[in-house]
C-alpha positions in Angstrom: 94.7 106.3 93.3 94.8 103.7 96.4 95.4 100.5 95.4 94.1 98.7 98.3 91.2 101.2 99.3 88.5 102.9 97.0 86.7 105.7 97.2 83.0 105.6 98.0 80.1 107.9 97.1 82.3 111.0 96.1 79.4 113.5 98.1 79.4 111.5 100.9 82.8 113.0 103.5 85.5 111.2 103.4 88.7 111.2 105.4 92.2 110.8 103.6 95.6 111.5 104.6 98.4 112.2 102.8 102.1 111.3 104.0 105.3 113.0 102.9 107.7 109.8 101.8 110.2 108.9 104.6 107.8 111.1 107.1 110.3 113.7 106.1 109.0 117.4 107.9 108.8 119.5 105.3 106.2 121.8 106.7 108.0 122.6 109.8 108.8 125.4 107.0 105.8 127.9 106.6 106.1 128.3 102.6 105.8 124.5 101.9 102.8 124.6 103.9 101.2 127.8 102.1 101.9 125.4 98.9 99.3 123.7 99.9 96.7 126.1 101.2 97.0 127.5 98.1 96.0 124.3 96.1 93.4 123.8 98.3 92.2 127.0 97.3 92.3 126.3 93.7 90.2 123.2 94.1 87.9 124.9 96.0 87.2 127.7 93.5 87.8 125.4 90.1 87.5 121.9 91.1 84.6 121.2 93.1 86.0 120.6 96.0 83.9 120.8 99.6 86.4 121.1 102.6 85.0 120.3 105.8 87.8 119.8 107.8 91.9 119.9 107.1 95.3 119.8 108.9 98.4 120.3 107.7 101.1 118.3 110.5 105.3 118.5 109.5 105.1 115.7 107.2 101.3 115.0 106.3 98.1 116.2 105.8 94.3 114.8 106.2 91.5 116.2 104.9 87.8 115.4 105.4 86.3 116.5 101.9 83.8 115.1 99.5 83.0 117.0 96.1 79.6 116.8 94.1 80.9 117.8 90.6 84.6 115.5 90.2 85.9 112.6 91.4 87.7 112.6 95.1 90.3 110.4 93.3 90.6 113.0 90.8 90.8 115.9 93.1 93.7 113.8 95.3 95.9 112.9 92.3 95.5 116.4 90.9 96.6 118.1 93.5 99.3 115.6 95.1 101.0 115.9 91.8 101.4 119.7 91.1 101.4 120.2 95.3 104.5 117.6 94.7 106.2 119.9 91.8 105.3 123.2 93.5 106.9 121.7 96.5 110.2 120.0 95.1 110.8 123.6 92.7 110.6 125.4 95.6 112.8 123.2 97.7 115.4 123.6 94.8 115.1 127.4 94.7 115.0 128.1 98.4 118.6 129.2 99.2 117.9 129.2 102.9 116.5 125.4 103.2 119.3 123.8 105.6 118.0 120.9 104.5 117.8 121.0 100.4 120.5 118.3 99.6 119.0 115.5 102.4 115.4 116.2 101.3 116.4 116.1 97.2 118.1 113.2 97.5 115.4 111.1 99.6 112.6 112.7 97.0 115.2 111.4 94.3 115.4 107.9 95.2 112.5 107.4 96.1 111.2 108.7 92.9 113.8 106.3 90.5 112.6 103.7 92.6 109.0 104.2 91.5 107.7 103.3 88.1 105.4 106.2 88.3 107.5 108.6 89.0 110.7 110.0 86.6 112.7 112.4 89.0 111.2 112.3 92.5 108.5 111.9 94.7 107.4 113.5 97.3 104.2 112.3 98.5 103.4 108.4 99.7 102.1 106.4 96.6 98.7 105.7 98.4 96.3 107.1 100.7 93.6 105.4 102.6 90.3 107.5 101.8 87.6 106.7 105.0 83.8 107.5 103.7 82.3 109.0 107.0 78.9 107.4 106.7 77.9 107.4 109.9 77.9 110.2 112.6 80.0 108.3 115.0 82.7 107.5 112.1 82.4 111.9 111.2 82.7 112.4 114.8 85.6 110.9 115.9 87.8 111.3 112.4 87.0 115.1 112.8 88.3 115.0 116.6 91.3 112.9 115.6 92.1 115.8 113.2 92.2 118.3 114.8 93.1 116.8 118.4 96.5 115.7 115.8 99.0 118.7 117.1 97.8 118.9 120.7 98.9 115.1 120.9 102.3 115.9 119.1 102.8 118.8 122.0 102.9 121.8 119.1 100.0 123.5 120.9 97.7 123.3 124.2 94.6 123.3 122.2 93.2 122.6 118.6 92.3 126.3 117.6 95.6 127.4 118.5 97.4 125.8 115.4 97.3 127.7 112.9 97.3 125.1 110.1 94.2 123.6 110.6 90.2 124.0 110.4 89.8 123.9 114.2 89.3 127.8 115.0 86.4 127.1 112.4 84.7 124.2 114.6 85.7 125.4 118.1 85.5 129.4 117.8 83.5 131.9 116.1 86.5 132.8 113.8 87.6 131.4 110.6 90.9 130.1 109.6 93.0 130.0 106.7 90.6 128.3 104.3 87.0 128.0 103.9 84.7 125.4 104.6 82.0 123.7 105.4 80.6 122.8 108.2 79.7 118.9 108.7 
């Protein structure tokens, strides 16, 4: 859970992001980020939880969800801690990852330098859940999301990305994941 911000009426949208530790881009890979689709998936089916809008950017995510049968601080810790695992084993197992030894160690000291942790860490301790109470506060977190890789030059316009619920908002299509319209 965030220690400096709370959650508010778990039905009621809310915006939170979640940062890899040392902004580290792990999802420049494709089968980190499927890691995570596939979580999502699971929550949606067995945990309760309502995506309206998601992004997943090289080295965080934000979500605008809200769930009426658990706890959004339940659903967050549940699925940054086996999203972390699923992550970090396949890190360790993927022979072709350039990067394994830099990443490990990072997720390594980071995690013995946590009392939470006892191997590694992957994702940030906190995350700063925004309830979207108002239409104007909905309105410009859901533009913010999905505006996120046109403004880091990865694509021309929001639909294009791949990763993202914006071919659901600006197209007739669907994307990767289902949700639900706000």
């Amino acid at each position: 859970m965030s220690s400096k911000y709370k959650v508010g009426e778990d039905a009621i949208p809310h915006f939170v992001t979640f940062s890899v530790v040392g902004w580290i881009d792990v999802f420049s890979r494709e089968c980190y980020k499927e890691i995570v689709i596939n979580s999502l998936q699971h929550c949606q089916e067995h945990k309760g939880l309502s995506l309206h809008a998601w992004i997943i950017m090289t080295n965080h995510l934000h979500l605008i969800l809200c769930s009426q049968t658990n706890k959004i601080e339940n659903l967050v810790r549940d699925m940054k801690k086996f999203t972390s695992k699923q992550i970090i084993a396949a890190i360790q197992e993927n022979a072709e990852e350039s990067r394994k030894e830099w990443m490990l160690n990072i997720f390594s000291y980071t995690g013995k330098n946590n009392n939470n942790n006892k191997d590694f860490q992957f994702w940030k301790q906190d995350y700063h859940p925004v309830e979207l109470n108002t239409n104007e506060k909905l309105q410009q977190r859901l533009t913010y999301l999905h505006e996120n890789p046109v403004r880091s030059g990865l694509v021309w316009e929001p639909w294009h990305y791949k990763y993202s619920s914006a071919i659901d908002y600006y197209t007739n299509e669907h994307g990767l994941l289902k949700i639900e319209h706000l």
